[in-house]
Backbone as JSON, one array per atom type, in Angstrom:
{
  "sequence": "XXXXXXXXXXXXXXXXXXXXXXXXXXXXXXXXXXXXXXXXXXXXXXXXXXXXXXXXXXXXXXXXXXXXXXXXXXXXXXXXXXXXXXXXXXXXXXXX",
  "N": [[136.74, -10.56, -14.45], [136.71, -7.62, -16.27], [136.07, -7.83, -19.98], [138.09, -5.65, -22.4], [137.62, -4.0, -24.84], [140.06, -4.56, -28.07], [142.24, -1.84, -29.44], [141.34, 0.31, -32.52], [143.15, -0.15, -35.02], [144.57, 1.46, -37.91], [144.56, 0.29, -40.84], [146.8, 0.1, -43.12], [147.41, 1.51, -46.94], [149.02, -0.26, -48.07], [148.37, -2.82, -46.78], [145.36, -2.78, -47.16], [145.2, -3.02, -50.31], [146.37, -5.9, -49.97], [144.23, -7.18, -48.78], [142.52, -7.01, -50.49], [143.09, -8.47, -52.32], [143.28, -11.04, -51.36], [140.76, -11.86, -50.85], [139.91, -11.22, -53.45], [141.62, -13.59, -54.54], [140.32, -16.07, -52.78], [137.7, -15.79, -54.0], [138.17, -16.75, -56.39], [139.61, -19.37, -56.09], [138.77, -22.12, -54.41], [140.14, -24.54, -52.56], [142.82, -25.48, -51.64], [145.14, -23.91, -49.44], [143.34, -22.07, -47.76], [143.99, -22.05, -45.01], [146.23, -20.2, -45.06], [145.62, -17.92, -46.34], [143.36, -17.65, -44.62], [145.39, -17.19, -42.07], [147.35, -15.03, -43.01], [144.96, -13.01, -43.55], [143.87, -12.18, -40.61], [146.16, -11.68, -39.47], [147.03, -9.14, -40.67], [144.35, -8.0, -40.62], [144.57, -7.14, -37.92], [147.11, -6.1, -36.93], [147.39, -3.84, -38.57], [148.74, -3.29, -40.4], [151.36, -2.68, -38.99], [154.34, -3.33, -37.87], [154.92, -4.68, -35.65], [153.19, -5.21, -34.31], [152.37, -7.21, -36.4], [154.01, -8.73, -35.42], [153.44, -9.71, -33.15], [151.29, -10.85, -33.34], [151.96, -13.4, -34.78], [152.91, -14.9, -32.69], [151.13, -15.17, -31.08], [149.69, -16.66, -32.64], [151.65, -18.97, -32.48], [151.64, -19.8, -30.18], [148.82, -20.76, -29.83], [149.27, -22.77, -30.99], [149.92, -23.36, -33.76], [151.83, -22.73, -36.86], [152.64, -19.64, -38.67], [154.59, -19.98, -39.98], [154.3, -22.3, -41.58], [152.62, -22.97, -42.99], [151.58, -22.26, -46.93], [150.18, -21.0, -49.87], [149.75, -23.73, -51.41], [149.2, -25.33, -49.35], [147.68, -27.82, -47.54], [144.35, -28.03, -46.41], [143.61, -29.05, -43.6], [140.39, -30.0, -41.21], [140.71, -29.14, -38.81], [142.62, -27.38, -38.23], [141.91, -25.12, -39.46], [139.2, -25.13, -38.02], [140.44, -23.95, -36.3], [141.7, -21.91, -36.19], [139.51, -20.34, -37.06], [138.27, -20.03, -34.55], [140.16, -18.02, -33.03], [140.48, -16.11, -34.71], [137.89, -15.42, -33.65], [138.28, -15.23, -30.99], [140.2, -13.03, -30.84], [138.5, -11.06, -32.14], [138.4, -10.44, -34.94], [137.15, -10.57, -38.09], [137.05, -12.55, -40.33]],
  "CA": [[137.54, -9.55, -15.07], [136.04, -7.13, -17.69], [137.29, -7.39, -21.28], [138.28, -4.99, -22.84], [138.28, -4.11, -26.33], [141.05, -4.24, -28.73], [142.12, -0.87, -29.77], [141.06, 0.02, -33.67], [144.34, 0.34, -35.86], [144.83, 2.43, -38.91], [145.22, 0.1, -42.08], [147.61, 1.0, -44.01], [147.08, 1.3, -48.02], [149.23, -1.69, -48.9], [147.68, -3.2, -46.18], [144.18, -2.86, -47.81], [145.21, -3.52, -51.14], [146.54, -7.13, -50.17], [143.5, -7.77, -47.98], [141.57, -7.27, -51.23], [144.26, -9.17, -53.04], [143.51, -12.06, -50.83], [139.56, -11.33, -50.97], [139.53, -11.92, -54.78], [141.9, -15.09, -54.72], [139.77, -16.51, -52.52], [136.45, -16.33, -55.17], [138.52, -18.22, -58.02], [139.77, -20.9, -55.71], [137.99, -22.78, -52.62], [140.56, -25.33, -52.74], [143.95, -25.23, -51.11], [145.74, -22.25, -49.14], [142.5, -21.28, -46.92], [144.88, -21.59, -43.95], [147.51, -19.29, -44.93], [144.73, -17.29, -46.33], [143.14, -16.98, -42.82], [146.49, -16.42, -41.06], [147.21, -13.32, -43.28], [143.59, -11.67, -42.95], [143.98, -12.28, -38.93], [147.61, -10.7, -39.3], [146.51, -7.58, -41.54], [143.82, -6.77, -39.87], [144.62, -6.59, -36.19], [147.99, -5.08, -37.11], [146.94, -2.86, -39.38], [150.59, -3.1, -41.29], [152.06, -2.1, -38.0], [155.3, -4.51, -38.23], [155.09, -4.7, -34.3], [151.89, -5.8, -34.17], [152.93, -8.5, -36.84], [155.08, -10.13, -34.95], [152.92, -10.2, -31.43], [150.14, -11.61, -33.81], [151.92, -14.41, -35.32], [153.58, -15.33, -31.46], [150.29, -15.59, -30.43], [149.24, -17.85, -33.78], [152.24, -20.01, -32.52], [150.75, -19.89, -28.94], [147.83, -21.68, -30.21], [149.93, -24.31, -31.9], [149.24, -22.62, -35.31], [153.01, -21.76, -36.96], [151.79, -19.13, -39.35], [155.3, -20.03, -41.59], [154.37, -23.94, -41.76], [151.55, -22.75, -44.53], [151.76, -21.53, -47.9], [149.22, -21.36, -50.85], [149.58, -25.28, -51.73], [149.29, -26.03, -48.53], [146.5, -29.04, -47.91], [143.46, -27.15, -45.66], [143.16, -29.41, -42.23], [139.26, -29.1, -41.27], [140.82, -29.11, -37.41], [143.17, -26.23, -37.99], [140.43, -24.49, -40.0], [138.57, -24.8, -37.27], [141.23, -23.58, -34.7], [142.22, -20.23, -36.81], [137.9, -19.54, -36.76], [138.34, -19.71, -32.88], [141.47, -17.08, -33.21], [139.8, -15.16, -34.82], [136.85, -14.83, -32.99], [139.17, -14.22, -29.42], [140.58, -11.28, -31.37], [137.22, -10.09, -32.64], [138.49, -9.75, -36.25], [136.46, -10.79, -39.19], [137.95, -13.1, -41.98]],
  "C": [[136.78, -9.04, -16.3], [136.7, -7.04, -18.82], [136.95, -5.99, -21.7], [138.58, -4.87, -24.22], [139.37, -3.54, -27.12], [141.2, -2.68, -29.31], [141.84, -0.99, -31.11], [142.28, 0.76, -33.94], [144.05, 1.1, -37.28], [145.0, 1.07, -40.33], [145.75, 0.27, -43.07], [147.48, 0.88, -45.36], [147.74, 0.07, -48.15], [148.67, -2.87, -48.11], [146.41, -3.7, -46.57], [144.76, -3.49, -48.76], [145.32, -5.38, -50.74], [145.18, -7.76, -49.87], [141.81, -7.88, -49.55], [141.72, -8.35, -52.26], [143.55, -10.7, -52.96], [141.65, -12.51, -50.97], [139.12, -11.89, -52.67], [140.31, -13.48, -55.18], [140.85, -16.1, -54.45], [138.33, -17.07, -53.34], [137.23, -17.17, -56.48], [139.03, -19.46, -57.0], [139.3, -20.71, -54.55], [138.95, -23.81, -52.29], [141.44, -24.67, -51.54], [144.46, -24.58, -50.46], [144.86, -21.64, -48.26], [143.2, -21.32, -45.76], [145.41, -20.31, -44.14], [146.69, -18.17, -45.11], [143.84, -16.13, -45.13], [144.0, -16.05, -42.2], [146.75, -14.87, -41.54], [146.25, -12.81, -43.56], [144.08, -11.63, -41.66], [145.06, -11.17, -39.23], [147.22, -9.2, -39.34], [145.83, -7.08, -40.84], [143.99, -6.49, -38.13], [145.93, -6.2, -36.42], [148.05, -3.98, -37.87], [148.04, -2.45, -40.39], [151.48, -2.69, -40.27], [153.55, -3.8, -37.76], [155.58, -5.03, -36.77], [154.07, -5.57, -33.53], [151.77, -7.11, -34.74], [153.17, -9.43, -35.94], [154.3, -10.32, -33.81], [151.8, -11.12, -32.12], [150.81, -13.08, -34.16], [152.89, -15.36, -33.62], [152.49, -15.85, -31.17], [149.33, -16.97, -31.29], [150.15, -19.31, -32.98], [152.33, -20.69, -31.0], [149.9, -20.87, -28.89], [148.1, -22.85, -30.8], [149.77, -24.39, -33.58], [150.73, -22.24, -35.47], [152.67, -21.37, -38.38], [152.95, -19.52, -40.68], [155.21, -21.63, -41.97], [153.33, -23.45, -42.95], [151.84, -22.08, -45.59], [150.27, -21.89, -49.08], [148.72, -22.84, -51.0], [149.13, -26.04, -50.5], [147.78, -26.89, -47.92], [145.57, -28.28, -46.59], [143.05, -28.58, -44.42], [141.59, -28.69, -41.79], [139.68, -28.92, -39.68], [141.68, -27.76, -37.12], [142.21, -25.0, -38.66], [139.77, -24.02, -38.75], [139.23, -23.84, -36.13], [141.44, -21.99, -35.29], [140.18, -19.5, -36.93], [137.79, -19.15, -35.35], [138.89, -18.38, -32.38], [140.56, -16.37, -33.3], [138.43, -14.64, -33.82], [137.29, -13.89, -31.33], [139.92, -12.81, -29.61], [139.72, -10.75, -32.12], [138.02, -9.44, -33.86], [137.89, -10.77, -37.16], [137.12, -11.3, -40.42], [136.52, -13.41, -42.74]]
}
């Protein structure tokens, strides 16, 4: 079967802004939160703020055994789920 590539979405300004939001957190801390981190780049950018797209993205997070609302900032960085949200990403060819 031939893949096919994902269509390219529109990001929407608040969209961007967070993704830069999330972009500069990331340089003051290495610590903590790189999950949740992940999950919302993945989200953002393959929905592009599309609230439709949201929700098929984080079905498919919870597909993978990933539940995108079990994480928050504090939350302690697993190097096995780490690894599993780099995988994600790569099957949806988006770039964290």
């Amino acid at each position: 079967m031939k893949r096919v590539a994902a269509p390219e979405y529109q990001i929407s300004e608040t969209a961007t802004f967070y993704l830069e939001y999330l972009d500069n957190e990331n340089k003051e801390s290495e610590m903590a939160g790189q999950i949740k981190k992940m999950i919302d780049k993945i989200i953002i950018k393959k929905s592009g703020g599309n609230p439709s797209l949201v929700y098929s993205t984080k079905i498919k997070l919870l597909m993978k055994g990933i539940d995108p609302n079990a994480y928050n900032k504090n939350s302690e960085d697993d190097p096995l789920v780490l690894e599993k949200m780099k995988q994600f990403a790569r099957e949806l060819e988006v770039e964290i």
